[in-house]
C-alpha positions, 0 to 999 in steps of 0.5 A, spaced: 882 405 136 881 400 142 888 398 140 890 404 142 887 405 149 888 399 150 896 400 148 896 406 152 893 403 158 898 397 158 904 402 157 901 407 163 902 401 168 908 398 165 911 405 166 909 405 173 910 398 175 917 400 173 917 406 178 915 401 183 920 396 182 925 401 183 930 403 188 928 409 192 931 414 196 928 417 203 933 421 206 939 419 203 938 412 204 936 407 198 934 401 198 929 397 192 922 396 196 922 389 190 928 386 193 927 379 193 933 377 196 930 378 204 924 373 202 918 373 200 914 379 200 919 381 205 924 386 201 927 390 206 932 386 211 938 391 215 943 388 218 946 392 224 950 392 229 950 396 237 952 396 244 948 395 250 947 396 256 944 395 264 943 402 268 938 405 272 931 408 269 933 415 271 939 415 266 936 414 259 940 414 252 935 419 249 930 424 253 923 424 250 925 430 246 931 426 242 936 429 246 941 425 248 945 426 254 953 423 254 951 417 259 956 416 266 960 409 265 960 409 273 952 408 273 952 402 268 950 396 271 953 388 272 946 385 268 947 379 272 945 384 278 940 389 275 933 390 279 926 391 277 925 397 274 933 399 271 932 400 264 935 396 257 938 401 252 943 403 247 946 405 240 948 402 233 949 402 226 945 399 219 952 397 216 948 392 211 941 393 207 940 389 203 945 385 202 948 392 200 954 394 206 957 400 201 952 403 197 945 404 201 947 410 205 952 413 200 955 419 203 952 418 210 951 413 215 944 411 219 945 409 225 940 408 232 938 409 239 934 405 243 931 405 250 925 404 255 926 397 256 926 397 263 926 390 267 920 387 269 922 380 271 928 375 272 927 375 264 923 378 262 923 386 259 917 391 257 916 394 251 922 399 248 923 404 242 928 405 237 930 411 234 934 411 226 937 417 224 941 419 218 947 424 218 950 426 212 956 428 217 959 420 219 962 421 226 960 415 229 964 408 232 961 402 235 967 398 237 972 404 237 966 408 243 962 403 246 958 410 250 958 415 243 950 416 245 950 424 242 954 421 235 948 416 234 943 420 235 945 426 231 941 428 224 935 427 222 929 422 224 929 417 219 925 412 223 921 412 230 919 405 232 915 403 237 915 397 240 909 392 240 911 386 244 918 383 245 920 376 247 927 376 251 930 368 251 935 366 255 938 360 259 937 364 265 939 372 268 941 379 262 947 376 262 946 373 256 940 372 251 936 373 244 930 379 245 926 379 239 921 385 237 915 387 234 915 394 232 910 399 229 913 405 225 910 411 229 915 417 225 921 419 222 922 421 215 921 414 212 914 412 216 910 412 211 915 407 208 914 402 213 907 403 215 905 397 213 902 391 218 906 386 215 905 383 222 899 383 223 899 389 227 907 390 227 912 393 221 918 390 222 921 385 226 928 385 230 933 380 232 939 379 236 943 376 240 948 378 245 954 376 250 955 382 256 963 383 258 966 387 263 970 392 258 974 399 258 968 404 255 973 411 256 979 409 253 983 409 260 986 403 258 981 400 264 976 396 265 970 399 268 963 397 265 958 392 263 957 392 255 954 387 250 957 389 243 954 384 238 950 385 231 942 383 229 938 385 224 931 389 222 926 386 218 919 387 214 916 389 207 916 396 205 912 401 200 914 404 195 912 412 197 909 416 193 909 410 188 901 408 190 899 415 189 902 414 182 899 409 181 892 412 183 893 417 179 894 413 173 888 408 174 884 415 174 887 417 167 886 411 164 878 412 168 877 419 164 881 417 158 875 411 157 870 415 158 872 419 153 873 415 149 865 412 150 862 419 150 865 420 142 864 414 140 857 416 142 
């Protein structure tokens, strides 16, 4: 009879061991929370690329509410002139996850926006936000409609992050440089994913590069803003939701089931 409740037991945490290990879907987005590809313990590694942009703090990417209006090319500044105050922001795409560039968002895409990192310094920015949102109607392009605002932040919230602390390096001025991010997940329908502090008080940590042009954002065949098209990456640890709540619920069973046992043998 042990033999059995111990066989019971063992296959109770097989079972969820291989729940936890595989794939999840929040939203539409899949990826396996036991990747090992991104390192240890770190299994979820999404690489992005976006358009940024300098302009006055007025004109944001995205109100508090979500809404997001269309953003005035005229109002967009020469990063080697900005000022105390004008605000860093912008949109992008996760084009690969996992090493996955094709089947982790199937029938929909996952794209961002960003703000809130208004100018405190020559070189140094305050702390920002980044909205992730998945749309099962793809409509956005990040190198064909370097503005497209309202495309990147249609569907649903898929994940709000909040910036802990931020670190912009460069040889001198916003023309160019690599700003790194830690964030806290505060929302959006995968939060409870990645509430994790894997980074001692921050989830997941961001990276990029980028390299400001004076380019055409409308298509007029003229040039006539300031923009950094260029690529980073989000990295962190993820949970398998619900898979520690079965987990729980399983080690009860198996508390019930012993007691049981005992009681009969009794």
């Amino acid at each position: 009879m042990k033999l059995l409740k111990y066989s019971v037991a063992a296959a109770a945490l097989l079972s969820v061991s291989a729940v936890s290990a595989a794939p999840i879907n929040v939203g539409g987005v899949v990826w396996d929370p036991d990747a090992p590809s991104a390192g240890a313990d770190k299994d979820f590694t999404a690489r992005f690329e976006f358009n940024q942009w300098f302009t006055t703090g007025a004109d944001a990417v995205a109100n508090a509410d979500g809404a997001s209006p269309t953003v005035d090319p005229a109002k967009i500044l020469n990063p080697n002139t900005v000022g105390i105050g004008d605000t860093l922001q912008g949109v992008g795409e996760v084009f690969r996850l996992n090493g996955d560039s094709s089947g982790f968002c199937p029938s929909c895409e996952l794209t961002f926006v960003f703000g809130g990192f208004e100018v405190t310094g020559a070189t140094t920015l305050s702390d920002g936000w980044f909205r992730l949102y998945v749309d099962s109607s793809p409509d956005f392009d990040v190198a064909g409609v370097p503005l497209q605002s309202a495309e990147a932040a249609d569907g649903n919230l898929w994940l709000e992050l909040e910036v802990d602390t931020n670190q912009f390096t460069s040889a001198g001025g916003f023309g160019s440089g690599f700003l790194t991010t830690f964030n806290s997940a505060i929302g959006g329908l995968a939060q409870a994913n990645f509430d994790t502090n894997f980074f001692v008080t921050s989830d997941l940590r961001s990276s990029a590069s980028a390299l400001f042009e004076f380019i055409d954002t409308t298509g007029d065949g003229q040039d006539d803003s300031w923009i950094a098209t260029s690529t980073g990456e989000i990295k962190g640890d993820s949970i398998p939701v619900p898979a520690p709540l079965a987990l729980i619920g399983v080690g009860l069973a198996l508390v019930g089931f012993s007691s049981r046992k005992r009681s009969a043998e009794v």
